[in-house]
C-alpha positions as CSV (number, residue, x, y, z in Angstrom):
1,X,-23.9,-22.5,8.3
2,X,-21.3,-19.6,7.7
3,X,-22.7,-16.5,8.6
4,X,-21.5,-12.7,7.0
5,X,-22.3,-9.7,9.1
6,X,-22.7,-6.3,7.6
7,X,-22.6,-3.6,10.0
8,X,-23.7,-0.2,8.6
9,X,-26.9,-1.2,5.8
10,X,-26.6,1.9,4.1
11,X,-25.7,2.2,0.8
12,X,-22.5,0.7,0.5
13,X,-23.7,-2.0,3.0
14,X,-26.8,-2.8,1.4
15,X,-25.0,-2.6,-2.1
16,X,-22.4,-5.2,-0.7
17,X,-25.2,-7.7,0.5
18,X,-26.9,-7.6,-2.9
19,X,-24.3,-8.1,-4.9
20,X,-23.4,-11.2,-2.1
21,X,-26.7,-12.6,-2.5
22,X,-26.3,-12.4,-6.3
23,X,-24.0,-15.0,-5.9
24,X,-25.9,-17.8,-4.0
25,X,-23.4,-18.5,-1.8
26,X,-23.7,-22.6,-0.4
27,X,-24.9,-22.8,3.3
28,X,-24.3,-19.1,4.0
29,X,-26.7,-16.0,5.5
30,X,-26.2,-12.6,5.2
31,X,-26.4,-10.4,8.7
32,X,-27.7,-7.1,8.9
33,X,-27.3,-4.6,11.6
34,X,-27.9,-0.9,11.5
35,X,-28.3,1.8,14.2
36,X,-31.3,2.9,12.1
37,X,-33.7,0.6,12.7
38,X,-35.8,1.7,9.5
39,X,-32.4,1.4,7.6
40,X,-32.1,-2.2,8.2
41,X,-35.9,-2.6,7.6
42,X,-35.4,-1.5,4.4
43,X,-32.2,-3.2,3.7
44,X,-34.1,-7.0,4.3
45,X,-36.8,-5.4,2.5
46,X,-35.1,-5.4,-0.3
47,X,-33.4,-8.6,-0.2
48,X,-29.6,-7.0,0.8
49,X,-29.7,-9.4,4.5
50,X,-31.6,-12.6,5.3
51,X,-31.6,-11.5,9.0
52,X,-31.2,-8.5,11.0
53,X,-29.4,-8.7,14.9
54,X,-30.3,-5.8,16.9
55,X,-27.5,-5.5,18.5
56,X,-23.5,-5.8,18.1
57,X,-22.2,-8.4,19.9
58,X,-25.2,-10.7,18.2
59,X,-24.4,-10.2,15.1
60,X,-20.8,-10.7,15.0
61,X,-21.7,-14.0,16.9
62,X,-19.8,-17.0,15.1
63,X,-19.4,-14.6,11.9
64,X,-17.1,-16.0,9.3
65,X,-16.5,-12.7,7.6
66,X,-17.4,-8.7,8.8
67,X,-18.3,-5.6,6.7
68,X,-18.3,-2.2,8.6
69,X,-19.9,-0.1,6.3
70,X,-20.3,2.8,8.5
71,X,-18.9,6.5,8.9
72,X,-14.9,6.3,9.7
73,X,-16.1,7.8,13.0
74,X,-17.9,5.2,14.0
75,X,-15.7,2.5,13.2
76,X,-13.4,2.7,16.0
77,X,-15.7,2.0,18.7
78,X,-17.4,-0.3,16.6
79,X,-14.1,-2.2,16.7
80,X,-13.7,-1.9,20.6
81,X,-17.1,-3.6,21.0
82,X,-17.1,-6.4,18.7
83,X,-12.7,-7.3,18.4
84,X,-13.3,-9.6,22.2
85,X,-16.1,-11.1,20.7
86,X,-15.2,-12.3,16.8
87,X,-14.2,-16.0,16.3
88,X,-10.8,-16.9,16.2
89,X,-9.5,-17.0,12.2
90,X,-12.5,-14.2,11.3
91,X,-12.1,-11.7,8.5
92,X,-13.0,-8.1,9.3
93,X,-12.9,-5.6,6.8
94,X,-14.3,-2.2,6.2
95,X,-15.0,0.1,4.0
96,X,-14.5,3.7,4.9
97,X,-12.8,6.5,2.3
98,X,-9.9,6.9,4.7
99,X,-7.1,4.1,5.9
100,X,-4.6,5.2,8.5
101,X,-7.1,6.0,11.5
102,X,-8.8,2.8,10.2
103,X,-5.9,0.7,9.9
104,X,-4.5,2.1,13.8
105,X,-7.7,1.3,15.3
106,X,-7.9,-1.9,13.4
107,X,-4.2,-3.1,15.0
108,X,-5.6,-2.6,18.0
109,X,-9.5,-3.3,18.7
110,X,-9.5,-6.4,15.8
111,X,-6.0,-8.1,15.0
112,X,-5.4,-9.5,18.5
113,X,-8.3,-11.4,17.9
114,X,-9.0,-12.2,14.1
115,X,-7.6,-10.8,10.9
116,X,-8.4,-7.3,9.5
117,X,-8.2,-6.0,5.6
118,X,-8.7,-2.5,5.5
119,X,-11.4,-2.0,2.4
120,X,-12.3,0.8,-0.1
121,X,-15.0,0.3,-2.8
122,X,-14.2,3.3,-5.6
123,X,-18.1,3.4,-5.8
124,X,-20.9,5.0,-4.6
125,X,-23.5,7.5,-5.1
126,X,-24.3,11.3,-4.0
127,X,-27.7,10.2,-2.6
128,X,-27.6,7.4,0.2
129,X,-29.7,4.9,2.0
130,X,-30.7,0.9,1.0
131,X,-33.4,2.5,-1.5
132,X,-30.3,3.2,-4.0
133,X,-28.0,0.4,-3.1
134,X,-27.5,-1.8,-6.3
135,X,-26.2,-5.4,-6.6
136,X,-23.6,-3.8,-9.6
137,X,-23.0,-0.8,-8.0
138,X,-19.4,-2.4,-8.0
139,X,-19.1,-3.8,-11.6
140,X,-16.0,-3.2,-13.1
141,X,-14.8,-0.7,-9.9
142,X,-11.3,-0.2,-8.3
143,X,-11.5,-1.9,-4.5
144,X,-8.6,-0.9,-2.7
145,X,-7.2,-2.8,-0.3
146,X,-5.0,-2.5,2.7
147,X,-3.8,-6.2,4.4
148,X,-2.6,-5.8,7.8
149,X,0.8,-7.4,7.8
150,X,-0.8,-10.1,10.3
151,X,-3.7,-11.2,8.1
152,X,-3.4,-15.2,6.7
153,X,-3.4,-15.6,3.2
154,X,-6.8,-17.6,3.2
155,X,-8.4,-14.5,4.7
156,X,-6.5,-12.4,1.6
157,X,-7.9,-14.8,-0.7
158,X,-11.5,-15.2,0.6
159,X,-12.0,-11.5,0.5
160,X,-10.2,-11.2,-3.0
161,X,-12.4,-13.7,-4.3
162,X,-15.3,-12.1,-2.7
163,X,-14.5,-8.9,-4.0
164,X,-13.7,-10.2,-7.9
165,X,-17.3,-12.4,-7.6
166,X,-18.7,-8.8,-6.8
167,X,-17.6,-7.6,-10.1
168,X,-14.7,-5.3,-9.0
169,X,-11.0,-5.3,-9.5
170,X,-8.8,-6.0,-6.5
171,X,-6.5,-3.2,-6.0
172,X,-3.7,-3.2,-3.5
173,X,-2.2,-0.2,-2.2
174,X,-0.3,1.0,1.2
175,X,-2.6,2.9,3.6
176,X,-1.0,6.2,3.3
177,X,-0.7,6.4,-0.2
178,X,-4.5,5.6,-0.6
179,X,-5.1,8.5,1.7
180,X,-2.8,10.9,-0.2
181,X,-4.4,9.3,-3.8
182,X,-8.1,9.7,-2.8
183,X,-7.7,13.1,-0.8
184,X,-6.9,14.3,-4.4
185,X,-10.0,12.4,-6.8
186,X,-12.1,12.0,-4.0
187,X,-12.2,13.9,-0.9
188,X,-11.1,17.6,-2.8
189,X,-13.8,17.1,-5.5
190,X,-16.3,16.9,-2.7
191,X,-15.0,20.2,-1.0
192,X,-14.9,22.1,-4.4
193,X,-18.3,20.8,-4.9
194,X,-19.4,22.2,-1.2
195,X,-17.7,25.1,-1.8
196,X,-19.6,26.3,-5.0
197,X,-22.5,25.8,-3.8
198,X,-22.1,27.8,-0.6
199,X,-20.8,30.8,-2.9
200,X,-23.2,31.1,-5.0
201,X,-26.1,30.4,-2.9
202,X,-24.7,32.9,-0.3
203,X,-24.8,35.7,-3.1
204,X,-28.1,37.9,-2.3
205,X,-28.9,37.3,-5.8
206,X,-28.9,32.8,-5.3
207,X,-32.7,33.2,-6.3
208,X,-32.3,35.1,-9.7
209,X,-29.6,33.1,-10.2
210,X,-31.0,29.8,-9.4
211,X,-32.7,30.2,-12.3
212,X,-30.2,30.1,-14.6
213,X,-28.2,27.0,-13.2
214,X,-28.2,24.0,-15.6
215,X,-26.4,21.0,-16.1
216,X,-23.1,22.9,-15.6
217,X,-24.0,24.0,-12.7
218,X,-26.3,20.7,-12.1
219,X,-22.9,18.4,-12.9
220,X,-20.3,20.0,-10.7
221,X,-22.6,20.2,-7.4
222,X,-23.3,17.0,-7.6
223,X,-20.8,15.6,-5.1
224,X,-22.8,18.4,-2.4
225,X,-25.8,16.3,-2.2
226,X,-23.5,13.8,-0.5
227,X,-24.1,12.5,3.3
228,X,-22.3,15.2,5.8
229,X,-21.8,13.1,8.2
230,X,-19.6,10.8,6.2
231,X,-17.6,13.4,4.5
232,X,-17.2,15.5,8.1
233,X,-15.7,12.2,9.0
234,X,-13.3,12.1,5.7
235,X,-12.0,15.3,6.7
236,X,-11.3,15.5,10.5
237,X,-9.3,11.8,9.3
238,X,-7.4,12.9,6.6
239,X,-7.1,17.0,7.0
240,X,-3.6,16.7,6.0
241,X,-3.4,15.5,2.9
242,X,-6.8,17.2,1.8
243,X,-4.9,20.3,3.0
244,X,-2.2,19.4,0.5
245,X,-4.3,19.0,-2.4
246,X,-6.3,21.8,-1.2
247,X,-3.3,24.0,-1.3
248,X,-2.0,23.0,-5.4
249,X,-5.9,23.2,-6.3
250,X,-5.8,26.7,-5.0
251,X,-2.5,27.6,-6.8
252,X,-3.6,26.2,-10.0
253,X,-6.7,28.3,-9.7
254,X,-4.7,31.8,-9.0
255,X,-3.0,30.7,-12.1
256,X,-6.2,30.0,-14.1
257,X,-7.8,33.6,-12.3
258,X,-4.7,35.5,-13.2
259,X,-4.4,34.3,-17.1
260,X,-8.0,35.6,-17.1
261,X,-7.2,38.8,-15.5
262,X,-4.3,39.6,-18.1
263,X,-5.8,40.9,-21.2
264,X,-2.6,39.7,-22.7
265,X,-2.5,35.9,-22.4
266,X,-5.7,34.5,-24.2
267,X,-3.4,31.9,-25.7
268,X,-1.9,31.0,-22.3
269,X,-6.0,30.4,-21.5
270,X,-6.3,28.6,-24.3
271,X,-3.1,26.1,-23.5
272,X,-4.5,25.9,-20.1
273,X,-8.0,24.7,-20.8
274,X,-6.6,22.7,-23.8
275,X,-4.4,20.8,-21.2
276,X,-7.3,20.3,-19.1
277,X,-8.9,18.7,-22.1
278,X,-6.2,16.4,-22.9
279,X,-5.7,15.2,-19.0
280,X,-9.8,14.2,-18.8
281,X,-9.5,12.6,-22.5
282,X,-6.7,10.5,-21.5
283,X,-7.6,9.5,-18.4
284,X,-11.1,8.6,-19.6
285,X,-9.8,6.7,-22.6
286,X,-7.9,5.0,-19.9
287,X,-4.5,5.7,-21.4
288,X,-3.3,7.4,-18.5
289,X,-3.1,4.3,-16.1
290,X,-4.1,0.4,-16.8
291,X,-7.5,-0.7,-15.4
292,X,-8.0,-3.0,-12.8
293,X,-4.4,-4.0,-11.6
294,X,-4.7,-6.0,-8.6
295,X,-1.0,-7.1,-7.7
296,X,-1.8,-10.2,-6.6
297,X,-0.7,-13.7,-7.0
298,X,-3.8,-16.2,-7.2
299,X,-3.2,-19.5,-5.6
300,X,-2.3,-22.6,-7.6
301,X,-5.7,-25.0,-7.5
302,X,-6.5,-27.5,-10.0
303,X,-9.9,-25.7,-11.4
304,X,-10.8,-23.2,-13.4
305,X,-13.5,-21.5,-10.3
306,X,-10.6,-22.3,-8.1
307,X,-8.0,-19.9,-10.0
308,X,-10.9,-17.4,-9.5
309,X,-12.2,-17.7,-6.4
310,X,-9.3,-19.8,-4.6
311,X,-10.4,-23.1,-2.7
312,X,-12.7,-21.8,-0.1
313,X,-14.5,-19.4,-2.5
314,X,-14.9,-22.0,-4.8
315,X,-16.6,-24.5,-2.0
316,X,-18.5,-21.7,-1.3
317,X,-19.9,-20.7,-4.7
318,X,-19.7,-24.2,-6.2
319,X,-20.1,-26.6,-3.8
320,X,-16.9,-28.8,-2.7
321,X,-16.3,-32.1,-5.2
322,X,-17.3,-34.4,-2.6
323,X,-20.7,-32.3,-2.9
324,X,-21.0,-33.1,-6.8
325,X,-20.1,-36.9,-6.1
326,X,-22.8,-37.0,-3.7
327,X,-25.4,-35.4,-6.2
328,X,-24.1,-38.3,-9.3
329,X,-24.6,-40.8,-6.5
330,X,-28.2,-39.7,-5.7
C-alpha cells in the first residue's frame, strides 16, 4: 500500500488531505502527524488522514510522497529529522509562502536522499486550524512550484498530477522570483493589514471608534486575523524583498497623502484613484495576466486519464489495465 504523509494538519494540511481523499486514490492511506495532538484529532476527525503517527520518523516510514504543511520555521529541522530516513525515489514537498530558505534547506536535509519540489498553494484563509480546511479550498488556485534541479521527472509528474486532481493550476516559477512576486500580493497586504489595525486601535479614542468600523474597515483587516506565528516566519525569511515592496508601498502613499494635502490637485486625486480602479478591474477581469499557466509539458501516454494525470497517477486513480482485465475476467 502506498502511503502519503502530511506533516503539519492544519489548515493547509488538512485542506490537502481532503481534497486527496476526494479522489479515492487505489491502495493508498493518508498519514497524519501534528505537534498538536488535538490538531491531528481533529484532522482524522474530519476525514483529512486515515491514520495518525505520533511521531516523525514513523510517519515518514516507507512514505511514497511528503507534505510539510508547517510554519517555514519549522521546516528546516523537520527536514534534518526525517531526510536519513525517507525511502530512496520519495517525493517531498512543502508548502510554505516563502522558497529560498525552503529550497537551501531542502538541498541539504532532503535531496541527498529523495527528491524535493518546493510547493506554494495561492490559497488559504485568515482563520486556521482542521475546523476550516476544505476539500476545494484549492479549486481553480495558482500552486506554484519550485523543482530542485535534481528531482526525476516521474516525481514532477506525480505531484503535477496530484496537484491538477486537486483542482488547482500547476504554476512553475524560480524560487526567488516567487519570493519577490508574493512579498508584493501576499506578504505586504498582510503587514498593511497589521498595521491599520494597530493604528487605529492604539488611538485613545479605538472604543468610540470601534463603533463606527464596517465592512471597510471589516474588509481590509481581514488579512490581521491571520496565524502570527506563520507570518513572523514569512517575514524573518523574506525581510528583503518585503522591505522592497514595503519601501514603493510607502512612496506611493506620500504621493496619495501629498495630492490630498494640496488643495490644488483634486483632479490629480481623481486620476490616482481612477487608476487604482482600472488596475483592480483588470486584474479581476483577468485581462491583466492568463489564468492558470503551468509551463509544463505532459508526458505522451496513450489515454485520455493518462494525459491528465501521467501513468503513475492514472494507476493510481484508475486502476492499472491489467486491473480492469482482471475485473472483465471475474
Amino acid at each position: 500500500m502506498d502511503r502519503i504523509t502530511i506533516i503539519g494538519t492544519g489548515l493547509i494540511g488538512s485542506s490537502i488531505g481532503l481534497a486527496l481523499k476526494g479522489l479515492r486514490l487505489k491502495n493508498t492511506e493518508v498519514v497524519g502527524v501534528d505537534l498538536e495532538r488535538s490538531v491531528v484529532n481533529k484532522s482524522k476527525k474530519i476525514g483529512a488522514i486515515d491514520k495518525i503517527e505520533k511521531n516523525l520518523i514513523n510517519a515518514v516510514a516507507d512514505a511514497s510522497i511528503v507534505f510539510i504543511s508547517t510554519p517555514v520555521m519549522a521546516v528546516k529541522e523537520i527536514m534534518e529529522i526525517i531526510g536519513p530516513r525517507l525511502n530512496q525515489g520519495a517525493l517531498v514537498t512543502d508548502t510554505g509562502s516563502t522558497k529560498r530558505e525552503v529550497m537551501n534547506w531542502a538541498r541539504e536535509f532532503i535531496t541527498p536522499y529523495a527528491d524535493f519540489i518546493g510547493g506554494h498553494p495561492m490559497a488559504g484563509k485568515e482563520s486556521s486550524g482542521p475546523e476550516e480546511a476544505g476539500a476545494d479550498l484549492f479549486e481553480g488556485k495558482p500552486y506554484c512550484l519550485v523543482p530542485d534541479g535534481k528531482a526525476s521527472t516521474s516525481n514532477v509528474e506525480i505531484l503535477v498530477g496530484l496537484i491538477t486532481a486537486m483542482g488547482a493550476n500547476p504554476y512553475f516559477i524560480d524560487e526567488s522570483e516567487h519570493d519577490s512576486f508574493v512579498a508584493a500580493v501576499s506578504h505586504v497586504p498582510f503587514v498593511l493589514s497589521a498595521a491599520l489595525v494597530s493604528c487605529v486601535a492604539r488611538s485613545p479614542q479605538w472604543n468610540d471608534i470601534s463603533r463606527l468600523a464596517s465592512s471597510g474597515f471589516r474588509d481590509v483587516s481581514r488579512l490581521a486575523s491571520g496565524n502570527p506565528i506563520m507570518h513572523r516566519d514569512i517575514c524573518v525569511t523574506n525581510r528583503d524583498y518585503i522591505g522592497y515592496w514595503m519601501d514603493a508601498f510607502i512612496a506611493e502613499l506620500l504621493l496619495i497623502k501629498n495630492t490630498i494635502m494640496d488643495k490644488d490637485a483634486s483632479d490629480s486625486l481623481t486620476e490616482l484613484f481612477a487608476d487604482s480602479l482600472l488596475n483592480r478591474e483588470n486584474w479581476l477581469s483577468g485581462s491583466v495576466a492568463p489564468s492558470g499557466r503551468t509551463d509544463y509539458k505532459r508526458p505522451n501516454v496513450p489515454s485520455l486519464a493518462g494525459i491528465m494525470f501521467g501513468e503513475k497517477m492514472t494507476e493510481l486513480v484508475f486502476g492499472s489495465e491489467n486491473d480492469k482485465n482482471k475485473k472483465q475476467i471475474r
